[in-house]
Structure formats: C-alpha cells, structure tokens
MIPA-904893 format. One record per residue (C-alpha): residue in one letter; y, z, x. Coordinates in steps of 0.1 Angstrom, whole numbers, padded with zeros to 4 digits, always signed. Example, Ala and Ser with C-alpha at 12.3 -4.5 7.8 and 13.67 -1.06 7.14 Angstrom:
# residues 2
a-0045+0078+0123
s-0011+0071+0137
//
This chain:
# residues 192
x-1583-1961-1330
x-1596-1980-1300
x-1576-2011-1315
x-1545-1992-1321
x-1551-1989-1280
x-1553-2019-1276
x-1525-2029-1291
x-1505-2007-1278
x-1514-2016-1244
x-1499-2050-1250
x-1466-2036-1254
x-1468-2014-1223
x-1454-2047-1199
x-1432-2063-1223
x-1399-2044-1212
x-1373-2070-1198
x-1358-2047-1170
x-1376-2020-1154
x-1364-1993-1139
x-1381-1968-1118
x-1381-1946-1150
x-1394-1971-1168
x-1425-1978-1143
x-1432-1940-1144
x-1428-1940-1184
x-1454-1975-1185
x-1478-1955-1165
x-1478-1926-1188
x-1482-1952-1218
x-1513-1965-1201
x-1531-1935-1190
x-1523-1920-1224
x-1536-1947-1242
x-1573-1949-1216
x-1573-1912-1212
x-1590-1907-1248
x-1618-1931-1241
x-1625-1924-1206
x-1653-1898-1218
x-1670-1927-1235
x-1668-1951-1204
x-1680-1923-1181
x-1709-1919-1209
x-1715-1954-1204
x-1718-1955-1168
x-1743-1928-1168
x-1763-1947-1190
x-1764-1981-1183
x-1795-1988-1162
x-1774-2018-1141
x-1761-2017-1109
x-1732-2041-1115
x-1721-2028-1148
x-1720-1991-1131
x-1701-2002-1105
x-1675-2018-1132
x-1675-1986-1149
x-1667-1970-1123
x-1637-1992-1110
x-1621-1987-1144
x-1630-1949-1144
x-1612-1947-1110
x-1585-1968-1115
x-1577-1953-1149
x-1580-1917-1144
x-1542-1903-1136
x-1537-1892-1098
x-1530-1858-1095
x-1496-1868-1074
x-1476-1889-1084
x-1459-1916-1057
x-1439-1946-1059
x-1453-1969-1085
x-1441-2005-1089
x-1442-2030-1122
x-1467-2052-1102
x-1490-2017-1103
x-1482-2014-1143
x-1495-2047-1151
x-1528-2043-1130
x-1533-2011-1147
x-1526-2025-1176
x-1549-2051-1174
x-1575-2028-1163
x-1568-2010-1191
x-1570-2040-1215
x-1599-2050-1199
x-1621-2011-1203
x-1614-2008-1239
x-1627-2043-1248
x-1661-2035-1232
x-1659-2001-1249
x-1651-2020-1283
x-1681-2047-1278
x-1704-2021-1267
x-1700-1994-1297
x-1720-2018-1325
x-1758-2015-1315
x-1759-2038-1282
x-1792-2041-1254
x-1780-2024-1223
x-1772-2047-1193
x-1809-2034-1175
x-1829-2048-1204
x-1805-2083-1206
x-1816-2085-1167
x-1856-2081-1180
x-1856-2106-1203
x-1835-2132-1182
x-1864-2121-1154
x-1890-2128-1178
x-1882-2162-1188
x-1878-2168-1151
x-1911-2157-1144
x-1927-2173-1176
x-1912-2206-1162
x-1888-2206-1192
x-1861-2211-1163
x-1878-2228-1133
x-1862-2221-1098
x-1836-2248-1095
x-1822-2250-1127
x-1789-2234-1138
x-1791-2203-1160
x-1765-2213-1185
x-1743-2181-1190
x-1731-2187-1224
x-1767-2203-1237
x-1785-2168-1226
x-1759-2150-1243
x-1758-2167-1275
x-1798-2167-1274
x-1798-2131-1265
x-1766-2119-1292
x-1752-2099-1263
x-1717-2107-1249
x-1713-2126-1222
x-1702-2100-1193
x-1734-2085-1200
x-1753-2120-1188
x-1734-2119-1157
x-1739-2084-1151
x-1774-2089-1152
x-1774-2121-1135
x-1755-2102-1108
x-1788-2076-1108
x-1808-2103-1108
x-1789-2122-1074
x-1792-2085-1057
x-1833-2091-1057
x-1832-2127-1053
x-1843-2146-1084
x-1810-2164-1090
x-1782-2170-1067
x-1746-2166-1082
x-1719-2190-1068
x-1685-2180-1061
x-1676-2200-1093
x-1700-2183-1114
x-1728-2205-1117
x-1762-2188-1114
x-1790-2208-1100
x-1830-2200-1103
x-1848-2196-1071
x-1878-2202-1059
x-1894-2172-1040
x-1903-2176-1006
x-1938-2188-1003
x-1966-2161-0998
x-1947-2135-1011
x-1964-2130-1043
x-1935-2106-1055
x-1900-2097-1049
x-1887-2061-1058
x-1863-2059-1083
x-1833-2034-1094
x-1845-2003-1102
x-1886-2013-1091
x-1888-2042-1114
x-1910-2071-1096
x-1902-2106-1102
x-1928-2129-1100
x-1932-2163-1082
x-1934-2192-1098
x-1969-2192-1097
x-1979-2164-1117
x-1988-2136-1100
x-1966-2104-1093
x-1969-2070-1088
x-1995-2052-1104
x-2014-2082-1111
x-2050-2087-1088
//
C-alpha cells in the first residue's frame, strides 16, 4: 500500500497543462494519497526521542494535513507538496522494518566520541556511521543534528559534521534530552 502511494505520487506533477482545476484536483491526489499515513507519522513523532527528527515530522505533518479553506493554490505549491509528500512516505517505508530510533543513533555516535573512537577534529563520516550502524542515513544526520545542538560535533552548511573538542575545564557538556557528553579526557557526568 505505502508503495502504491508512492507511486502514485509520481504521477500527481506529470500533467502537461494545468489549469486551476487541475491544481485543485493535484492537491486532492496528494492529500489523499498522505492522509492514510499521516496517523503513522504523527505516531512517529511522538515517539521518536530526537529533537530534529520531531521537528521533521512535524513539518510534514503540517504541511500535509489538508487546510480547512481552501485558497488559491498554484503548480509551483503542487510540486512542493508533492515532494513533501514523496519525501514522508519514504521515511515511513525505511522506518516500518525494525530500525534504532534517531535518540539511540545520537548515543552511540556520542559514545564513540567520548570513547575516543572519533577524536574532536575529525570528520564523522555520514555514510561510514550509517553503514556501521545499519540505520539509514537521515537518521545519522538527524542525530548528528542532536549531537551539534549540545556541542560535540559541529555540522557545516554542506553537511559535514566535525568532532569537537569540549572547552577545557568543563568536564561535561549536557546533552539532548540530559545525556552528558564527555571530554576527551574521560570524565563526565556522574563520574567522581
């Protein structure tokens, strides 16, 4: 079913000349091919233990969910819809088969930081960590994203994630959702 979706969500933007009738009917298509699924992605949000991945749930959720007025709607709104669209339903389809949550991606990537697996200054190679890790690759830069948000790696605008060092004398940064990272000496949180 959810690839029947998707499929038909690739013919939603394939009309030659749209009309306003048929930017209203492409709409429709869209929402009636998300509106099925969007009880899944709202049980996803809830349960994802990321900050990042909730806030991309949620921007699909939003986006996705029919307005209760409808206004003037234009094919350049169809496609991004679309496209949203495209883009929920393939998370939904690689998050169905068993799959670590986003939260639990972030803990290990922390771990290895704070194990001095990844010393502060090298690059946290996204697809390496989510071949290593059998997770999909959003899921690394979701957590990676988690991790930037309490300082252990620093994302570039291109993508790239960097280690960092902690400041010195800090002993421990806090983390997303209480987690401590440690410095690259050792000692964190909970530790004398």
């Amino acid at each position: 079913m959810l690839k029947q979706d998707l499929t038909a969500l690739r013919r939603v933007t394939t009309r030659r000349v749209w009309t306003a009738a048929a930017v209203e009917n492409a709409h429709h298509r869209v929402w009636a091919a998300t509106g099925p699924w969007l009880g899944l992605a709202r049980s996803r949000r809830d349960h994802t233990d990321s900050p990042a991945d909730q806030a991309r749930w949620d921007a699909w959720i939003s986006a996705l969910t029919p307005p209760e007025r409808s206004g003037t709607r234009s094919y350049a709104d169809v496609c991004v819809l679309a496209g949203r669209a495209r883009n929920m339903l393939r998370a939904l389809r690689r998050t169905l088969p068993p799959c670590p949550s986003v939260g639990s991606v972030a803990a290990e990537i922390e771990r290895r930081i704070q194990s001095g697996g990844l010393p502060p200054g090298v690059l946290a190679d996204r697809v390496s960590l989510a071949k290593d890790l059998r997770v999909p690759g959003e899921h690394v830069d979701l957590a990676l994203a988690d991790l930037a948000a309490c300082g252990l790696v620093e994302v570039s605008a291109g993508g790239w994630a960097v280690v960092t060092s902690m400041a010195p004398g800090s002993g421990h940064h806090p983390g997303a959702h209480g987690r401590q990272a440690v410095t690259a000496g050792g000692a964190g949180a909970g530790a004398a």
